[in-house]
Every structure is written in structure tokens, then in C-alpha cells.
C-alpha positions as a printed NumPy array, in Angstrom:
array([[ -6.902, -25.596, -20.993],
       [ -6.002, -21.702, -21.42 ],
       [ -8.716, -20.88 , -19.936],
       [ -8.598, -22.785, -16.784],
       [ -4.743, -21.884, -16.626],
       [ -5.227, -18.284, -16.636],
       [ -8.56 , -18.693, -14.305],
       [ -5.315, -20.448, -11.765],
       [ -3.069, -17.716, -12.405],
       [ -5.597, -15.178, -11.353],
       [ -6.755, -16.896,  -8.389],
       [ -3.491, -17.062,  -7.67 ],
       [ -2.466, -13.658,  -8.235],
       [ -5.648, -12.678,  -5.994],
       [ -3.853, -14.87 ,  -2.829],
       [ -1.089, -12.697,  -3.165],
       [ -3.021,  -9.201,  -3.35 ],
       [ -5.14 , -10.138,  -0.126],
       [ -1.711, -11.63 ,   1.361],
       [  0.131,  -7.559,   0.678],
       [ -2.816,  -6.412,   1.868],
       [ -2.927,  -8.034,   4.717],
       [  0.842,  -7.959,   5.454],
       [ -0.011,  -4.215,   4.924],
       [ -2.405,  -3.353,   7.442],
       [ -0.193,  -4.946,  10.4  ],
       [  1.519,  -1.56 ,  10.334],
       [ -0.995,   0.303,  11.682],
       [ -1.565,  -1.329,  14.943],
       [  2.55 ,  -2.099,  15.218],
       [  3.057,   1.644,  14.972],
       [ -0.263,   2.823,  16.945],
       [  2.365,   1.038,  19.849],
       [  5.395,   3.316,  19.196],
       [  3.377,   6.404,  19.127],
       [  1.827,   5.754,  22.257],
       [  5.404,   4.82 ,  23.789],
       [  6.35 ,   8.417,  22.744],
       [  7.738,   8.035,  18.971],
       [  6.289,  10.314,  16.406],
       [  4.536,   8.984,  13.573],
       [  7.077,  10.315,  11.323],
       [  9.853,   8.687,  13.167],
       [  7.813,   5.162,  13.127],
       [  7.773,   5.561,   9.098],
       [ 11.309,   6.488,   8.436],
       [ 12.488,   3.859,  10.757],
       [  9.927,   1.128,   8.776],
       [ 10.995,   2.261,   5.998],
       [ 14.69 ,   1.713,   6.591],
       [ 14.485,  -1.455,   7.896],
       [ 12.458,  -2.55 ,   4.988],
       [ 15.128,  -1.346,   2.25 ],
       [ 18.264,  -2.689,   4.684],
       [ 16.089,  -6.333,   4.658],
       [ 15.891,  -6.464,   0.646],
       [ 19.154,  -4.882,  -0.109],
       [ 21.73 ,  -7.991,  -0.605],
       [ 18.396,  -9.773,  -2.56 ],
       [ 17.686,  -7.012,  -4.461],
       [ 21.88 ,  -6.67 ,  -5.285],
       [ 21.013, -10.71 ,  -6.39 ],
       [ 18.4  , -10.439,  -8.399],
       [ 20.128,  -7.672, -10.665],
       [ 23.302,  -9.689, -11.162],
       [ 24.279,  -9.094, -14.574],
       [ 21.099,  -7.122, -15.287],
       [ 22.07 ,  -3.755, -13.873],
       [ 21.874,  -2.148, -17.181],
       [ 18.053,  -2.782, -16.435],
       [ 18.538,  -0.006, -13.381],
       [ 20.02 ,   2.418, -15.984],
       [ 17.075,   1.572, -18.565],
       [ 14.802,   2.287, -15.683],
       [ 16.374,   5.092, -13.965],
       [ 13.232,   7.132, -13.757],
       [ 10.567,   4.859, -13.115],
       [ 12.906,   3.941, -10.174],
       [ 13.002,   7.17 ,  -9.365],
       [  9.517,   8.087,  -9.788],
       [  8.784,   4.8  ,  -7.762],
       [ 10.828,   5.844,  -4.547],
       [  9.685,   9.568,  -4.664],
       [  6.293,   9.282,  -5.454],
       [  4.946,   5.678,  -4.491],
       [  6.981,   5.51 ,  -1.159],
       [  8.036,   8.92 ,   0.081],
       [  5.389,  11.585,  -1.207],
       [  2.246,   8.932,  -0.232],
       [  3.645,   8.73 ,   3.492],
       [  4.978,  12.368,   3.8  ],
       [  1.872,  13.862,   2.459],
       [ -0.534,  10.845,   4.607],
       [  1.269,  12.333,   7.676],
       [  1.156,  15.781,   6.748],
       [ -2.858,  15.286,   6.178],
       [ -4.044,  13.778,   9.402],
       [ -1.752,  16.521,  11.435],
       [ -4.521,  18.542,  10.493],
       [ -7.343,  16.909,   9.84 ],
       [ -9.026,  13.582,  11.062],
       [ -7.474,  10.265,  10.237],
       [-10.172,   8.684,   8.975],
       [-11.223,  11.597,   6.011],
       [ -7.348,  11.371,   4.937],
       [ -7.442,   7.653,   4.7  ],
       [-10.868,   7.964,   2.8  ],
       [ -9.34 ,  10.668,   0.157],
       [ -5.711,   8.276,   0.038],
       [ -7.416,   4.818,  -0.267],
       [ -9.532,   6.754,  -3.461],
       [ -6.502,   5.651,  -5.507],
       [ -8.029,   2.651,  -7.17 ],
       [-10.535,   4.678,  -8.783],
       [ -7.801,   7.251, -10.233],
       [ -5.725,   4.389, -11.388],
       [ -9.254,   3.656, -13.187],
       [ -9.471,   6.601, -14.433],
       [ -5.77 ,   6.756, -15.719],
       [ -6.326,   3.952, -17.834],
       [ -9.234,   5.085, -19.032],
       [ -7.721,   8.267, -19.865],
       [ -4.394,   7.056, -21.399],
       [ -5.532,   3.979, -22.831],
       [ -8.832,   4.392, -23.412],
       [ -9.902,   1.169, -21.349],
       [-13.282,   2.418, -20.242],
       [-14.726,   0.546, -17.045],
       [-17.44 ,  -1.73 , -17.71 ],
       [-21.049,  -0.71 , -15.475],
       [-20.245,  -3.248, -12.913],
       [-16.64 ,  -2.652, -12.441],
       [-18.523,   1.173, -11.715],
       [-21.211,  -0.339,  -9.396],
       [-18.589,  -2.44 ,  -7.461],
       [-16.782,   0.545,  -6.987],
       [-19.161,   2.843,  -6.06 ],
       [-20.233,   0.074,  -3.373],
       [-16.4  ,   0.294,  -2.009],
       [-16.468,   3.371,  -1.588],
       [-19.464,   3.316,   0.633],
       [-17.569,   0.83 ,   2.763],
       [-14.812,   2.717,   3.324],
       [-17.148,   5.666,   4.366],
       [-18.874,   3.099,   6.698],
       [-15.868,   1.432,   7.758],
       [-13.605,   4.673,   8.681],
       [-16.369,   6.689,  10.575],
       [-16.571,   9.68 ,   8.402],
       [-19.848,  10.307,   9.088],
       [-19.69 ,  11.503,  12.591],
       [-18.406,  15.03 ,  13.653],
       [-15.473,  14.945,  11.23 ],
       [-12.987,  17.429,  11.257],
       [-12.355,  18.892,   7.939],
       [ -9.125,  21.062,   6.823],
       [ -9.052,  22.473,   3.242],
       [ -4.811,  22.049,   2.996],
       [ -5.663,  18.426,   4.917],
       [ -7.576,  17.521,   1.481],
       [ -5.067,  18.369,  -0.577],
       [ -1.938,  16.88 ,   1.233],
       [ -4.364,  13.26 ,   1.484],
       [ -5.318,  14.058,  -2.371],
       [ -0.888,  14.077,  -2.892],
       [ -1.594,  10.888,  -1.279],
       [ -4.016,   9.587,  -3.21 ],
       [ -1.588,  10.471,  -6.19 ],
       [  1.396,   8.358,  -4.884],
       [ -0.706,   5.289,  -3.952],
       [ -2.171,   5.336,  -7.429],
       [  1.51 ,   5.581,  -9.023],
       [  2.43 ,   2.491,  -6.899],
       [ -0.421,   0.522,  -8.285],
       [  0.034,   1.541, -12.151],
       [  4.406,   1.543, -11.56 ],
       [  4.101,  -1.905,  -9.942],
       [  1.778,  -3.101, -12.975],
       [  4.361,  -2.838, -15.258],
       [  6.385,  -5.776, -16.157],
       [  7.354,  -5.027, -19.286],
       [ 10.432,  -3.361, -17.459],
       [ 12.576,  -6.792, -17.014],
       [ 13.028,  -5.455, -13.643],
       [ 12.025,  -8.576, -10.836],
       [  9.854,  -7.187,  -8.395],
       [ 11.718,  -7.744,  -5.466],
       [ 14.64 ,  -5.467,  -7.024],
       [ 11.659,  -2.356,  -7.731],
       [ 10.596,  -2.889,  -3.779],
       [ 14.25 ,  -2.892,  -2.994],
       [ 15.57 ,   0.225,  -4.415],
       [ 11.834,   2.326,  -4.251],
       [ 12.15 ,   1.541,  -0.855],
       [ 15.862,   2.769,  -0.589],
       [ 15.225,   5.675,  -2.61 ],
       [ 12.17 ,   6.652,  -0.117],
       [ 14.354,   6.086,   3.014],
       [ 16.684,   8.637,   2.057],
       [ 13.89 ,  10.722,   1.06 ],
       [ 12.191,  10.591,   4.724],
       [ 15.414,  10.768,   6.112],
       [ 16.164,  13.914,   4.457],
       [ 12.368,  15.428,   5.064],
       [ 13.064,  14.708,   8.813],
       [ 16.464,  16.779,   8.812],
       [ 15.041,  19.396,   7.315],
       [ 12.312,  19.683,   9.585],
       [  9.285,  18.873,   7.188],
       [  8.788,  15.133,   8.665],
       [  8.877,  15.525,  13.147],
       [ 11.118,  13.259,  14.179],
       [ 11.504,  11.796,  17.917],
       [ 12.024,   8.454,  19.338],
       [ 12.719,   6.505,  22.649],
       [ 14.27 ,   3.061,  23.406],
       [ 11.671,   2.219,  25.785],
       [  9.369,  -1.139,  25.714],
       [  5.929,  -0.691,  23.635],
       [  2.713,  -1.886,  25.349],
       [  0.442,  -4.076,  23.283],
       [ -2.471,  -6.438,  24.211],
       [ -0.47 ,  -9.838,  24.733],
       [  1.682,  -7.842,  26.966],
       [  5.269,  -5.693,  26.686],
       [  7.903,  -6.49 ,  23.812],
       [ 11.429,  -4.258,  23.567],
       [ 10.904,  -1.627,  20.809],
       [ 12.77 ,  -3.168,  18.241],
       [ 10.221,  -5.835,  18.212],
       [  7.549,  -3.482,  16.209],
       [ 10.206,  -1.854,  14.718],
       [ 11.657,  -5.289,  12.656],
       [  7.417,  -6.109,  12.5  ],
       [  6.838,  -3.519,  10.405],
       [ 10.204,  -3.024,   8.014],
       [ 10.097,  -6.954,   7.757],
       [  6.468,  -8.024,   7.496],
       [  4.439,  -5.084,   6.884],
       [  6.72 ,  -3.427,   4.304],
       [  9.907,  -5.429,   2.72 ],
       [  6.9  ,  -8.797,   2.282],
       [  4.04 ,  -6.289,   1.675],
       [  5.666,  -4.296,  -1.202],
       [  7.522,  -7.414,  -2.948],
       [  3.646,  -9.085,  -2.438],
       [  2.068,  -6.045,  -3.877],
       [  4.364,  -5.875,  -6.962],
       [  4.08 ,  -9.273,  -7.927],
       [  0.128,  -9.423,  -7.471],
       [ -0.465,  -6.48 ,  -9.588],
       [  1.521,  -7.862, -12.503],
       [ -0.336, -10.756, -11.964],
       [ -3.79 ,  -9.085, -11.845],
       [ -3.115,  -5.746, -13.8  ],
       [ -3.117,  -2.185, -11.862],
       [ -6.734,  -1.473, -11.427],
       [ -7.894,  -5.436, -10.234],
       [ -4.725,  -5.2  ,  -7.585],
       [ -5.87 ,  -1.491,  -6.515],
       [ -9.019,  -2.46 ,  -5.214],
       [ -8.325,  -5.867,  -3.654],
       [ -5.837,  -3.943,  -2.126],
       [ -8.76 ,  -1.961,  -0.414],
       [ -9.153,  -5.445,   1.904],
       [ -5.843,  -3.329,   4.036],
       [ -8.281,  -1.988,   6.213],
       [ -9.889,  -4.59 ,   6.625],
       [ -6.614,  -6.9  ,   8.16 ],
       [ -5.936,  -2.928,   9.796],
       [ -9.237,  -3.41 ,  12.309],
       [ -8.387,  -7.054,  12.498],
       [ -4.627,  -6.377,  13.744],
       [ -6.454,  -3.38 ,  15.863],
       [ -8.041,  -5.922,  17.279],
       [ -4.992,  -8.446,  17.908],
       [ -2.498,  -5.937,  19.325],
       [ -4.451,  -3.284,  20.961],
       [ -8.112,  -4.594,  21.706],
       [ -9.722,  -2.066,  19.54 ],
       [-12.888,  -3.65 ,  18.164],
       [-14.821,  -2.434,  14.879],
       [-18.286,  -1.442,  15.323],
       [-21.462,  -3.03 ,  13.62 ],
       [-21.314,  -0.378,  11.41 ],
       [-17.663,  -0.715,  10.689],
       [-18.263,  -4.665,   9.688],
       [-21.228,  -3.827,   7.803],
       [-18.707,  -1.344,   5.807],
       [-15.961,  -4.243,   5.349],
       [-18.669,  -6.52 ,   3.775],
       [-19.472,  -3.812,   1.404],
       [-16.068,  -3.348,   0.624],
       [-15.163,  -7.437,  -0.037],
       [-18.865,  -7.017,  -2.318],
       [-17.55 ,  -3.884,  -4.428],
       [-14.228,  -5.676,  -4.836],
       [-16.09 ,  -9.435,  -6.364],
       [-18.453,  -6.613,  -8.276],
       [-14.837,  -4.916,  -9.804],
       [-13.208,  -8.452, -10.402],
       [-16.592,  -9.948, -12.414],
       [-16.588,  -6.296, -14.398],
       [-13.143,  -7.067, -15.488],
       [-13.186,  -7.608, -19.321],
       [-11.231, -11.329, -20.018],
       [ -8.239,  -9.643, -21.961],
       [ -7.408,  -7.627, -19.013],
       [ -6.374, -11.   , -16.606],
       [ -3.065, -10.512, -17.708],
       [ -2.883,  -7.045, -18.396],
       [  1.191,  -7.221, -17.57 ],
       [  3.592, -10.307, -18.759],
       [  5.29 , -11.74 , -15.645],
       [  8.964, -10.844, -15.158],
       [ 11.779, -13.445, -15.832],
       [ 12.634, -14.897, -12.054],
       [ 14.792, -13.549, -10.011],
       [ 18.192, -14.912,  -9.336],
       [ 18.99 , -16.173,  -6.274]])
């Protein structure tokens, strides 16, 4: 009977990572509309980001009702959370592909799972099993297949290292959101991380790190033209407030490194929104590289070791 339970609350806990992943790569295709209605990419972020923290701050104020001495026990992984997780992974994404091509930073960024891999391995001394290493290597040869790096990529030696600061901040989110032996529900982490990295793309923007423009005029998409605030609320509502609060609760379900590479299916639901909004199909190449992706990921799940299912306990619920 344990057994079968915890085979449900994994199968489970893998709806919910494909769900944030999918509710994840909307954004992409959302924003690709702003940009090309004159926005700037750092402008689309901030203004996701905002809307995101604005949507979850009354249920976040909720759910930490009584608790807040939780926030004060917490302080810095909060902290850490909204710096490095939200703030630093954008900043330094955008900061890559402004000088170098888009699909080498996302390649060096979406690495993450195999640093968090490598973290615990470090730290905890939870070596990886030969087929969590095989379905990883055959990920990674996905992505390369799926992004196009093959081809005439351009190449920038400070690009690498802004996408490897990347890299770093997506890995934090996965090991941060893993841990839920911080009493802390996950929609209140989402909610202030996602406060705390408004403020700090607000204040990159002022200072003249993060380019900031924007325009009130209607964004073009494939099933025709919406008012901007119609991507805008897409992506703070769907493809960040849901996605993070989806993401946090599937990796405490599945444990960091499981979450980090189901989490890998993003670009997947990315070319599929591509598709949806703005008619951009993926190449035979580029599905050949998703299958090989969805592989590595069954290859990581089956090298999991049985102890690991429920590498985090679950959180006490929320109030509401």
C-alpha cells in the first residue's frame, strides 16, 4: 500500500512539473508579441514579473497568517530566492543573448539540472546512478537538436558567462524550491521571490543595466490583434504567478534534481505556443530533439534511487 501511494504521489507530482513547465513556456511566444510591437525584452520581464507578484500578493499575505515568524526564520533563503532564482536568472538570460545567439544562451541556462546534480552530489554525496547519467546526457543532445546550435552560431566569450550566471539562478530555483523543510507554503516563496525580483528588475532598469521601453499599442499574434495588456496579464498570470507556485510544489513533490529535468519539457510547450501564437513551426530536426529530450527525462526518472521519491516532506497547507 506504501508503495503504490508514493508511486500516486509521484505521478502526481510529475502532472504538476509538466503543468509549470508548460505554463512556463507560454511566455516566450506572449512576449516574442510585445517585442515585435516595440517593447524591449527587458521591459516585457519587469512588467511579467510585476504582475505576477501583484496576482499572489493578498494569497501569499493569507497563507502566512499567523506564520510570519516563518518569513523572519527564512529571511535569506527569501532573499536568496528573489535575487538569485528570479532576478539574476532573467537579468543575466537578457544580458547573454544581447550578445550572443539565443539559442547557445538557452543551451548554457537550461544546463541547470545537471548542476543541481552535481550540487547534490557534491554536498550530499548523492552520486547519480549510470542511467540517471545516460538520460541526461541524451537531454542534452535534445536541447542541442532542438535549439539549433549547430548551425552558424554566434559565440561571445562574456555571452557564456552572463548565460552560465543563468544557469546558476535556475539551478538555485530548483534546489530553493526543493526545500520544504522551511514550513513556508509554496505559494507564499513564489509570492515574495517574485516581489523581491520585481523590485530588483525595477531597480536594474533605473539604473540603466536592464533597457527599458514600452508602448500601449495592440500586439499582433496568429488568431489576430489583442490590446497589450492581454499578453501582459498572460504572462504575470499564467506563465509566471501559476508557473512558479506549480514549480514549487512539484519539486517538493519530486525532489530538486527529478523536477529540474522534467522541467526541461519548457521548450518543448515553448515551440508548441510558437506554434499557437505566431505560426512558427519546429523543424524535423527540432522534433527529433524534443523526443530525445522526453527519452533522457523517463531515462533520469527510472535512474532515480526509491528513497529519493520524496526527497522533501510536503508543507502544511496553506490557509485560505
Amino acid at each position: 500500500m506504501t508503495h503504490d501511494t508514493r508511486r500516486a504521489g509521484v505521478g502526481a507530482g510529475l502532472l504538476v512539473a509538466v503543468s509549470a513547465a508548460f505554463a512556463f513556456g507560454m511566455s516566450g511566444a506572449w512576449a516574442r508579441g510585445l517585442i515585435d510591437a516595440g517593447w524591449t525584452p527587458g521591459a516585457a520581464v519587469t512588467a511579467r514579473i510585476w504582475v505576477a507578484a501583484l496576482v499572489l500578493l493578498v494569497p501569499t499575505v493569507l497563507a502566512l497568517r499567523g506564520r510570519w515568524g516563518l518569513v523572519r526564520a527564512n529571511a535569506g533563503m527569501i532573499v536568496t530566492y528573489g535575487l538569485l532564482a528570479v532576478t539574476a536568472t532573467q537579468l543575466f538570460y537578457f544580458q547573454a543573448v544581447a550578445v550572443m545567439d539565443v539559442g547557445i544562451a538557452l543551451l548554457i541556462e537550461y544546463t541547470a539540472p545537471v548542476a543541481v546534480v552535481l550540487w547534490f552530489w557534491i554536498r550530499r554525496g548523492e552520486r547519480p546512478s549510470p542511467r540517471s547519467v545516460l538520460g541526461a546526457a541524451i537531454a542534452f543532445i535534445g536541447l542541442v537538436l532542438m535549439l539549433d546550435v549547430l548551425t552558424g552560431a554566434r559565440i561571445d566569450g562574456g555571452g557564456i558567462l552572463w548565460a552560465l550566471g543563468a544557469m546558476v539562478g535556475a539551478a538555485t530555483y530548483f534546489v530553493l524550491s526543493g526545500r520544504g523543510d522551511t514550513g513556508l507554503p509554496p505559494i507564499a516563496l513564489a509570492g515574495l521571490g517574485l516581489l523581491l525580483g520585481a523590485l530588483g528588475l525595477t531597480t536594474a532598469g533605473l539604473i540603466g543595466i536592464l533597457p527599458m521601453a514600452w508602448n500601449t499599442d495592440d500586439v499582433a499574434y496568429r488568431f489576430g490583434t489583442v490590446p497589450w495588456f492581454v499578453p501582459v496579464i498572460a504572462i504575470g498570470v499564467l506563465a509566471t504567478a501559476l508557473a512558479y507556485v506549480l514549480g514549487i510544489t512539484s519539486t517538493r513533490m519530486l525532489g530538486s534534481r527529478l523536477a529540474s529535468f522534467v522541467a526541461l519539457a519548457e521548450v518543448i510547450a515553448a515551440m508548441l505556443f510558437g506554434w499557437m501564437l505566431l505560426g512558427q513551426l519546429p523543424g524535423t530536426v527540432q522534433l527529433l530533439g524534443g523526443a530525445l529530450v522526453l527519452v533522457g527525462v523517463v531515462l533520469v526518472k527510472l535512474g532515480e534511487p526509491a528513497t529519493q521519491e520524496f526527497v522533501e516532506p510536503l508543507p502544511e497547507p496553506a490557509v485560505r
